[in-house]
MARBAMI-564057 format. One line per field, with one value per atom (N, C-alpha, C): residue number from 1; y, x, z; atom name. Coordinates in Angstrom, 2 decimals, padded with zeros to 5 digits. Example, Ala and Ser with C-alpha at 12.3 -4.5 7.8 and 13.67 -1.06 7.14 Angstrom:
// residues 2
k <- (1;1;1;2;2;2)
north <- (-005.69;-004.50;-003.30;-002.25;-001.06;000.03)
east <- (013.19;012.30;013.20;012.85;013.67;012.90)
up <- (007.80;007.80;007.80;007.08;007.14;007.87)
a <- (N;CA;C;N;CA;C)
//
This chain:
// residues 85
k <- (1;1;1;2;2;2;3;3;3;4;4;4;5;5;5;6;6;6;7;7;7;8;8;8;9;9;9;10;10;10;11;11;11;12;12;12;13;13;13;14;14;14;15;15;15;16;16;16;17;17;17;18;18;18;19;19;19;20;20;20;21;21;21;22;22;22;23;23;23;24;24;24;25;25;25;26;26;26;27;27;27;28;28;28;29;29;29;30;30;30;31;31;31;32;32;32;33;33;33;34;34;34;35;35;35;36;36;36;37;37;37;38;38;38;39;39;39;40;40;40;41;41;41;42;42;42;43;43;43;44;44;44;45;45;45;46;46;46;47;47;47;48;48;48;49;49;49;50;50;50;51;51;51;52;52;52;53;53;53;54;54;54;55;55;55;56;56;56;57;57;57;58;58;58;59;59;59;60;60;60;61;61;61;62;62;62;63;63;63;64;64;64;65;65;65;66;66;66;67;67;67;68;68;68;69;69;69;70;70;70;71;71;71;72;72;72;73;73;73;74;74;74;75;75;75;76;76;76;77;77;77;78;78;78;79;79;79;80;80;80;81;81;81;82;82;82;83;83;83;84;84;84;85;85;85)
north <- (-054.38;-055.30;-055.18;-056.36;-056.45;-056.23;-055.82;-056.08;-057.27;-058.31;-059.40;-060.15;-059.46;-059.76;-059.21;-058.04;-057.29;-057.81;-058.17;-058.21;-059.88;-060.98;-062.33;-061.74;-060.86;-060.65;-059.72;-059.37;-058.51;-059.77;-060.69;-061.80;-062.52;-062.76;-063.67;-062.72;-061.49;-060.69;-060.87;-060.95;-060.17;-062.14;-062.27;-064.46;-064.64;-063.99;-064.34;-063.55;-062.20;-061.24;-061.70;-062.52;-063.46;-064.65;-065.48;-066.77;-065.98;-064.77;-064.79;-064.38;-063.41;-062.72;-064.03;-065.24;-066.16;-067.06;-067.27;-067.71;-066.97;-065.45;-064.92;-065.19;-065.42;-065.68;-067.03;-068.11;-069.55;-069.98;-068.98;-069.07;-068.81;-068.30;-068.47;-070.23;-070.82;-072.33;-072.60;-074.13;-075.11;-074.86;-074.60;-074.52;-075.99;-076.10;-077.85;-077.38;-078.73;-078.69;-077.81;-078.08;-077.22;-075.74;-075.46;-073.83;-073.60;-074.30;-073.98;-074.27;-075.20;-075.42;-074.61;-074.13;-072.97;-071.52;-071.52;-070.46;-070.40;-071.19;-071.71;-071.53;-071.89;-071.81;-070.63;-070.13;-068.23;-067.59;-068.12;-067.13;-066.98;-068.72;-069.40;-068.76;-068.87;-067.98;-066.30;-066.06;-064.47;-064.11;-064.76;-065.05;-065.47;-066.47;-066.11;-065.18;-064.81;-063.61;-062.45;-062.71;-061.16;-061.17;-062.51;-062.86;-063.59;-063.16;-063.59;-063.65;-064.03;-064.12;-064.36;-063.13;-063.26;-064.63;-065.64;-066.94;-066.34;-066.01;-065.47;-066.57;-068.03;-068.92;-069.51;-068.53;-068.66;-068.06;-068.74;-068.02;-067.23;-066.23;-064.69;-064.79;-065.93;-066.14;-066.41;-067.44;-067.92;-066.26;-065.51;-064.79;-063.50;-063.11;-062.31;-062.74;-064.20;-064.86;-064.72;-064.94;-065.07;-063.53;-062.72;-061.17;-060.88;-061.36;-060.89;-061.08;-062.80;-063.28;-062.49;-062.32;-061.41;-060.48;-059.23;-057.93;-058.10;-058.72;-059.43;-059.49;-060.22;-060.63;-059.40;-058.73;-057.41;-056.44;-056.44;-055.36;-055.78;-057.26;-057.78;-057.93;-057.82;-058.13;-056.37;-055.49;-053.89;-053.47;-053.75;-053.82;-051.79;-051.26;-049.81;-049.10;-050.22;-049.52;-050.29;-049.26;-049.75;-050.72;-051.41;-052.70;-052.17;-052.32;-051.97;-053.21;-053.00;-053.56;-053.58)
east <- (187.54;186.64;185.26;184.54;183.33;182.36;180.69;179.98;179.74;179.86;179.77;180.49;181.91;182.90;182.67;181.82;182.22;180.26;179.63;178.28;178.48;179.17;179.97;180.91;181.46;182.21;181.03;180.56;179.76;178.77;178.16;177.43;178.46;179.62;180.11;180.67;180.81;181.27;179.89;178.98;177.05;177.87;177.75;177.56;178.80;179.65;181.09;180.53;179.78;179.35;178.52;177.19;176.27;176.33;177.75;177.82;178.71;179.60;180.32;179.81;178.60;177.57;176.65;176.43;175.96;176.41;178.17;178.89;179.40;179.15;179.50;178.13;177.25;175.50;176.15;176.53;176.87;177.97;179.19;180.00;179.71;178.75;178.36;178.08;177.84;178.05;178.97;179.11;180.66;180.70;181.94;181.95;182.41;182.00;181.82;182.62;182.85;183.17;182.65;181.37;180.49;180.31;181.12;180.88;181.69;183.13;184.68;184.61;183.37;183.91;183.19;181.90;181.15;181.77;182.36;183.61;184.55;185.00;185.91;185.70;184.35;183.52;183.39;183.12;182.68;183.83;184.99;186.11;186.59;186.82;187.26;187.01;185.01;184.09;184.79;184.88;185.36;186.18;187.02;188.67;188.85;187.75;187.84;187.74;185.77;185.11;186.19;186.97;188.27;188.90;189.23;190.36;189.80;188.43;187.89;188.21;188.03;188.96;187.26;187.26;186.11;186.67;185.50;185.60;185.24;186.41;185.54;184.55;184.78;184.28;183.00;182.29;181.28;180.21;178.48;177.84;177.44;177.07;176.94;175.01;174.77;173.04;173.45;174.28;174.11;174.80;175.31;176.11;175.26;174.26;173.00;172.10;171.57;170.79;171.46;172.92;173.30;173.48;173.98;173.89;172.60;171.51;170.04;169.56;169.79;169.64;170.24;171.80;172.77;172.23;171.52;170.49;169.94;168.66;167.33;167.73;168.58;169.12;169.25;170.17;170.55;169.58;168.43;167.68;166.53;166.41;165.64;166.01;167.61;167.88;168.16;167.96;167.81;169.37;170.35;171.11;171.75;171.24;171.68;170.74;169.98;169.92;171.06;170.85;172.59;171.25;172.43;171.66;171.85;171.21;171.10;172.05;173.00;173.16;173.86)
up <- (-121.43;-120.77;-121.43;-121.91;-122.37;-121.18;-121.63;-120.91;-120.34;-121.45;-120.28;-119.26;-119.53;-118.75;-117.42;-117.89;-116.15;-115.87;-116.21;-115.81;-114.98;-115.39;-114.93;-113.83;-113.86;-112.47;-111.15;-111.82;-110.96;-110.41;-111.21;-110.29;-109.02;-109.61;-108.80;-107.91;-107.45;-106.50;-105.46;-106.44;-105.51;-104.60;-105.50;-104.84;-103.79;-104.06;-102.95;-101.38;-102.14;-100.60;-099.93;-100.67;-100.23;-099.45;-100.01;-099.58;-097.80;-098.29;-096.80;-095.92;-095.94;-095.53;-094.53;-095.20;-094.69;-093.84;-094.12;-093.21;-091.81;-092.20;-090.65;-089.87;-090.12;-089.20;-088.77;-090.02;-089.26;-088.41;-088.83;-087.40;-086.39;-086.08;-084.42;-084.09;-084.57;-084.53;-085.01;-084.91;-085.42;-086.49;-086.96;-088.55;-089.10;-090.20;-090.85;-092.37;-092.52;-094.05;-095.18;-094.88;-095.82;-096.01;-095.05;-095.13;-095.71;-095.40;-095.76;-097.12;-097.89;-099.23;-100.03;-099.01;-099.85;-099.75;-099.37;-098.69;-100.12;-100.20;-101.22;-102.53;-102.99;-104.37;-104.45;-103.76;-103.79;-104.31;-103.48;-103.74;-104.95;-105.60;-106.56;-107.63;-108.09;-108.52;-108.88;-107.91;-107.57;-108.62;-108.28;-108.69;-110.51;-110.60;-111.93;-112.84;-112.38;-113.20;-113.15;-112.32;-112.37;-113.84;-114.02;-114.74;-116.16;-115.98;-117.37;-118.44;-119.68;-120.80;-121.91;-122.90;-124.27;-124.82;-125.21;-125.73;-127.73;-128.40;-129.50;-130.41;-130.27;-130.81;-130.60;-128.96;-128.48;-129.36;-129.58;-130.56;-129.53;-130.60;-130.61;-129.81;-130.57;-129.75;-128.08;-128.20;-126.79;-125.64;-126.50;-125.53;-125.38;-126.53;-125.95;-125.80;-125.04;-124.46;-122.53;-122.83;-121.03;-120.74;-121.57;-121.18;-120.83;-122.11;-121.47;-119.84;-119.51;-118.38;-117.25;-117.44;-116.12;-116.21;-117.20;-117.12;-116.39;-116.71;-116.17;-114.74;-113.98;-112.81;-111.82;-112.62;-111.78;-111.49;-112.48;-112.83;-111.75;-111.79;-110.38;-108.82;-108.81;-107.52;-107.32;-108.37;-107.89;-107.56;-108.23;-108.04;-107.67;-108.48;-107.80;-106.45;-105.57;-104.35;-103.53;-102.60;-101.41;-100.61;-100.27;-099.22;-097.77;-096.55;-095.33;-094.76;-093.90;-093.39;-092.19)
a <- (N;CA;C;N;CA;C;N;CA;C;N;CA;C;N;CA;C;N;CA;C;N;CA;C;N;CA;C;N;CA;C;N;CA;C;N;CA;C;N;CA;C;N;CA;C;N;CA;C;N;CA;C;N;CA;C;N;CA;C;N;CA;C;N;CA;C;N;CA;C;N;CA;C;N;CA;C;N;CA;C;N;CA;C;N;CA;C;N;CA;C;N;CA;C;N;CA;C;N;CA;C;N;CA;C;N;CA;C;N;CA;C;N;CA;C;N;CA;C;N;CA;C;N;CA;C;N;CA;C;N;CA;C;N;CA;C;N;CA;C;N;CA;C;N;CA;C;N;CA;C;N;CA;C;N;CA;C;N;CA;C;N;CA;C;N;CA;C;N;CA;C;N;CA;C;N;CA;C;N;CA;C;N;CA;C;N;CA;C;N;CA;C;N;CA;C;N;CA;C;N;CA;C;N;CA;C;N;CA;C;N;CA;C;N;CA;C;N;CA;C;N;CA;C;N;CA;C;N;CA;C;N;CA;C;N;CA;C;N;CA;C;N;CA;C;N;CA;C;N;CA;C;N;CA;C;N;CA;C;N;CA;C;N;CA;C;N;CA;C;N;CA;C;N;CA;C;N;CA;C;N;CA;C;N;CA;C;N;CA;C;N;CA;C;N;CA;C)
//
């Protein structure tokens, strides 16, 4: 597994915990379409970054330009403190 394979799964895990994290606050109300499909995208999401696959034909700029960015990301959302919850 590449770094950026697992740095793309690690966003879309933070984004699946986020989006469900948000839907248990909104089930205390009616649940609507919109939750169920943001529900859905998350998982989907999830489900890919698992099953990722290296594009070798991808340039090499664009792919330490989005590694830089997913760094950058993690390194801002502080990713090695534990969250309270």
């Amino acid at each position: 597994m590449t770094l950026r394979e697992e740095l793309f799964k690690h966003a879309a895990i933070k984004g699946a915990e986020t989006e469900l994290r948000d839907a248990e606050e909104e089930v205390e109300g009616l649940v609507d379409e919109g939750l169920t499909w943001r529900i859905q995208q998350a998982s989907e999401a999830r489900a890919k970054a698992t099953k990722a696959e290296v594009n070798p034909e991808r340039d090499d700029h664009e792919d330490r330009e989005n590694l830089s960015l997913n760094l950058q990301k993690m390194i801002d959302d502080k990713i090695w403190v534990k969250k309270k919850t």
